[in-house]
SETI-917763 format. One record per residue (C-alpha): residue in three letters; x, y, z. Coordinates in steps of 0.1 Angstrom, whole numbers, plus 2048, in hexadecimal, padded with zeros to 3 digits. Each point is the difference from the previous one (the first is absolute). Layout:
// residues N
alaXYZ
...
This chain:
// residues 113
unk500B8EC1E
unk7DD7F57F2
unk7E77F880E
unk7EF7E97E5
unk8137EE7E4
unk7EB7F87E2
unk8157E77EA
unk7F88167DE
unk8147EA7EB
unk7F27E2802
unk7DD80B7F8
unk7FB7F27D9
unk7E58177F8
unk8098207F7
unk7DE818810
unk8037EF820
unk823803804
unk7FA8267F8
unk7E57FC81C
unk8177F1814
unk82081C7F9
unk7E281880B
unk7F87F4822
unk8267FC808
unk8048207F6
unk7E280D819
unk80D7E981E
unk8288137F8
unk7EB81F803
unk7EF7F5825
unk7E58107F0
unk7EB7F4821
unk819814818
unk7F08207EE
unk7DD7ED808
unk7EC80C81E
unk7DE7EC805
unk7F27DC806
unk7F87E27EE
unk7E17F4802
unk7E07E87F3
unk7E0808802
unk7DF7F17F2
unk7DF80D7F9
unk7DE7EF7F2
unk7EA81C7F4
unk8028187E2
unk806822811
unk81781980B
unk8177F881D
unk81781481D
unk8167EA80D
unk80B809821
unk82B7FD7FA
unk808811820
unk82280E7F1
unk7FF822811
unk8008167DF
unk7F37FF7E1
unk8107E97E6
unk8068057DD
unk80C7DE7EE
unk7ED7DF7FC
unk8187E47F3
unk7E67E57FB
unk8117DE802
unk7E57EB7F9
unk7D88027F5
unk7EB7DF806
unk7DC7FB7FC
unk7EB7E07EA
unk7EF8177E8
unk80A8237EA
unk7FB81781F
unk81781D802
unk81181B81A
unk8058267FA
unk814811818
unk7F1820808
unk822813807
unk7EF823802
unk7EB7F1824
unk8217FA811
unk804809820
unk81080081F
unk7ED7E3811
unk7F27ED7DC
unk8067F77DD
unk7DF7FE7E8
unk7FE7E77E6
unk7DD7F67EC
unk7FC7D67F6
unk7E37FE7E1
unk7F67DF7ED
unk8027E681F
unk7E77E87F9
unk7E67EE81B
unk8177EE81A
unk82480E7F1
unk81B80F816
unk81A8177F3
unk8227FF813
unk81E8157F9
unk82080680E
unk8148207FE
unk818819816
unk7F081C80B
unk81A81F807
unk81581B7EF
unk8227FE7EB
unk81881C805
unk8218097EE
unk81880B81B
């Protein structure tokens, strides 16, 4: 039995339906089942290089950003090589004055089993 079910067909335009046949196809997979981690969101006001304290236990490889909000052009680089066991590193650039960046993203591992 499914857990979602996206009505496919009855989506006119042809690249979100495909968008739409792709998330169905992820939510048959339970691709989250294979997910270990935690969602979280997290925002930041200064251009510099971050360790956020995620207090998973071990050190995580995947980021699934699900959303990136700030006023102006700032941006976030994960830096996936400063993982560890207590923190993930990520650096914020181009925030302006009084700007906030906030993102939200699960922090964990996927394994195949």
């Amino acid at each position: 039995m499914r857990n979602l079910e996206l009505r496919i067909n009855d989506v006119a335009d042809p690249i979100v339906r495909d968008n739409f046949d792709r998330l169905q196809q992820l939510s048959d997979e339970d691709m989250f089942s294979k997910f270990k981690g935690k969602h979280f969101e997290v925002t930041v006001d200064k251009n510099m290089t971050y360790n956020f304290a995620h207090k998973l236990g071990f050190a995580p490889k995947d980021i699934i950003q699900t959303s990136l909000r700030t006023a102006g052009s700032a941006t976030l680089v994960w830096n996936y090589n400063s993982f560890n066991r207590t923190s993930v590193s990520f650096t914020v650039a181009s925030l302006a004055g009084a700007e906030t960046l906030t993102f939200r993203a699960f922090i964990g591992s996927y394994t195949e089993q």
